[in-house]
N, C-alpha and C positions, 0 to 999 in steps of 0.2 A: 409936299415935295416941290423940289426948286422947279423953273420950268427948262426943258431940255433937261432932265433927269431921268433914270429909269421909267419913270411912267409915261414920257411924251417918244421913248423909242415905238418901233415896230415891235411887234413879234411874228418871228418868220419859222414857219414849219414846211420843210423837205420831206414830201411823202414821194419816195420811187413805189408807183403804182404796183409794178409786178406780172402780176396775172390778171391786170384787169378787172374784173367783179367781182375775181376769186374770194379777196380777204371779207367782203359783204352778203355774200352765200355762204360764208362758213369752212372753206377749204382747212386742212387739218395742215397743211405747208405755209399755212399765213397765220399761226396762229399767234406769234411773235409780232406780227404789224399790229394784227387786232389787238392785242397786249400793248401795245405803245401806244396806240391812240386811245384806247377805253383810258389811258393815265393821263393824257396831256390837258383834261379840263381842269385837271387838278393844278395843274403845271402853265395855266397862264390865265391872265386879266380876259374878263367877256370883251371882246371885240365890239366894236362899232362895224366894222365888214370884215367880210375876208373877200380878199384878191387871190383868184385864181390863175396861175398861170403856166398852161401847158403846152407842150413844143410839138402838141399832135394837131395843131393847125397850121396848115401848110396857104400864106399868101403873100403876098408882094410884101405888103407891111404889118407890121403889128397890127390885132386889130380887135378891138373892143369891145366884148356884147354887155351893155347896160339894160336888155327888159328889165322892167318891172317886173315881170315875173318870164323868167329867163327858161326856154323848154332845154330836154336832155338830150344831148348828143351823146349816142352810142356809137362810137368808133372802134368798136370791133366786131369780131365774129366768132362762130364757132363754139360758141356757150353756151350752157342750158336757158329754156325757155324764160326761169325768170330772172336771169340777166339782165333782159329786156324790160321787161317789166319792174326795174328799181326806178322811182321817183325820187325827186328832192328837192320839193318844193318853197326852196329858199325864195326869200324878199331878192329883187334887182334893183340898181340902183343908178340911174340916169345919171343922175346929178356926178355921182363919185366917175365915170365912167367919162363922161363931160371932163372933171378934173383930170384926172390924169391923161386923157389925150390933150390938155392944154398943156401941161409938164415937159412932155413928150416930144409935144412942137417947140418949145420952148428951148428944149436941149437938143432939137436938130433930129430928133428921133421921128422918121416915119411913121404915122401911124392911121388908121381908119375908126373909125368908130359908126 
Protein backbone atom coordinates (compact mmCIF):
# COMPACT_ATOMS: atom_id res chain seq x y z
CA UNK A 1 0.00 0.00 0.00
CA UNK A 2 1.12 3.59 -1.18
CA UNK A 3 1.98 5.63 2.09
CA UNK A 4 -0.97 7.93 3.15
CA UNK A 5 -3.37 5.31 1.86
CA UNK A 6 -6.07 3.30 3.66
CA UNK A 7 -3.73 1.59 5.92
CA UNK A 8 -1.74 4.88 7.28
CA UNK A 9 -5.61 6.43 8.12
CA UNK A 10 -7.13 6.28 11.78
CA UNK A 11 -9.90 4.20 12.56
CA UNK A 12 -12.37 5.92 14.66
CA UNK A 13 -15.17 4.17 16.52
CA UNK A 14 -18.24 6.36 18.23
CA UNK A 15 -19.41 4.24 21.23
CA UNK A 16 -22.44 6.53 22.99
CA UNK A 17 -22.04 4.60 26.26
CA UNK A 18 -25.72 4.62 27.31
CA UNK A 19 -26.36 2.96 30.43
CA UNK A 20 -23.20 2.82 31.64
CA UNK A 21 -22.12 -0.87 32.56
CA UNK A 22 -25.37 -1.80 31.31
CA UNK A 23 -24.31 -3.22 27.84
CA UNK A 24 -21.13 -5.39 30.04
CA UNK A 25 -23.65 -6.96 32.68
CA UNK A 26 -25.61 -8.18 29.96
CA UNK A 27 -28.86 -5.74 30.17
CA UNK A 28 -31.46 -7.21 27.54
CA UNK A 29 -32.06 -3.01 26.13
CA UNK A 30 -28.15 -3.13 25.05
CA UNK A 31 -28.41 -5.95 23.33
CA UNK A 32 -27.98 -4.21 19.74
CA UNK A 33 -24.58 -2.31 21.14
CA UNK A 34 -23.34 -5.65 22.41
CA UNK A 35 -24.21 -6.77 18.65
CA UNK A 36 -22.18 -4.15 17.05
CA UNK A 37 -19.09 -4.35 19.03
CA UNK A 38 -18.85 -8.31 19.34
CA UNK A 39 -18.74 -7.42 15.04
CA UNK A 40 -16.27 -4.56 14.86
CA UNK A 41 -12.88 -6.88 15.34
CA UNK A 42 -13.92 -8.28 12.27
CA UNK A 43 -14.46 -4.74 10.80
CA UNK A 44 -10.97 -3.34 11.51
CA UNK A 45 -6.87 -3.59 11.30
CA UNK A 46 -5.43 -4.62 15.29
CA UNK A 47 -4.45 -1.27 16.49
CA UNK A 48 -1.24 -0.28 17.78
CA UNK A 49 -3.46 1.86 20.69
CA UNK A 50 -6.61 2.98 21.21
CA UNK A 51 -7.37 6.62 22.45
CA UNK A 52 -9.99 7.04 24.54
CA UNK A 53 -11.82 10.05 24.68
CA UNK A 54 -14.62 11.08 26.99
CA UNK A 55 -16.35 14.40 27.86
CA UNK A 56 -17.08 12.89 31.58
CA UNK A 57 -14.07 14.64 32.59
CA UNK A 58 -14.69 17.87 33.60
CA UNK A 59 -10.99 20.32 33.86
CA UNK A 60 -9.63 23.48 32.95
CA UNK A 61 -7.86 21.70 29.90
CA UNK A 62 -7.73 18.65 28.24
CA UNK A 63 -6.02 16.15 30.00
CA UNK A 64 -3.98 13.11 29.56
CA UNK A 65 -3.79 10.01 31.62
CA UNK A 66 -0.76 7.89 30.10
CA UNK A 67 0.02 5.12 33.29
CA UNK A 68 1.46 2.33 32.26
CA UNK A 69 -1.01 0.59 33.68
CA UNK A 70 -3.86 3.21 33.89
CA UNK A 71 -6.58 2.24 37.07
CA UNK A 72 -10.55 2.45 36.48
CA UNK A 73 -12.68 5.39 36.92
CA UNK A 74 -16.11 4.67 37.78
CA UNK A 75 -18.14 7.66 37.31
CA UNK A 76 -21.38 6.59 38.07
CA UNK A 77 -23.69 5.41 40.48
CA UNK A 78 -26.60 3.51 41.38
CA UNK A 79 -25.64 -0.04 39.64
CA UNK A 80 -25.49 -3.35 40.82
CA UNK A 81 -22.52 -4.46 42.76
CA UNK A 82 -20.56 -5.87 40.04
CA UNK A 83 -20.61 -2.69 38.13
CA UNK A 84 -17.92 -1.98 40.36
CA UNK A 85 -16.15 -4.61 40.04
CA UNK A 86 -15.42 -4.59 36.05
CA UNK A 87 -11.50 -4.45 35.30
CA UNK A 88 -9.68 -3.73 32.33
CA UNK A 89 -6.47 -4.19 32.43
CA UNK A 90 -5.15 -2.67 29.27
CA UNK A 91 -1.30 -1.73 28.64
CA UNK A 92 -0.82 2.42 29.22
CA UNK A 93 1.20 4.26 27.27
CA UNK A 94 3.44 7.24 28.34
CA UNK A 95 5.18 7.68 25.35
CA UNK A 96 1.74 8.07 23.06
CA UNK A 97 0.30 10.20 25.75
CA UNK A 98 3.79 12.50 25.69
CA UNK A 99 2.83 12.60 21.92
CA UNK A 100 -0.04 13.91 21.59
CA UNK A 101 -0.02 16.56 24.28
CA UNK A 102 3.05 17.67 22.09
CA UNK A 103 0.24 17.92 18.92
CA UNK A 104 -1.95 19.69 21.14
CA UNK A 105 0.58 22.41 22.22
CA UNK A 106 1.60 22.53 18.97
CA UNK A 107 -1.95 23.50 17.68
CA UNK A 108 -2.58 25.91 20.45
CA UNK A 109 -4.66 23.40 22.16
CA UNK A 110 -4.46 23.41 26.12
CA UNK A 111 -3.70 20.62 27.53
CA UNK A 112 -2.23 18.72 30.80
CA UNK A 113 -0.88 15.47 30.90
Amino acid sequence: MKPNGPADKAQIVYLSHGGGPLPILGDPSHKAMVDFMLQLPSQLRYPDAILVISAHWEQSAATLLGAHSPSMLYDYYGFPDQAYEITYPAPGSPDLANRIAELLHKNNIECAN
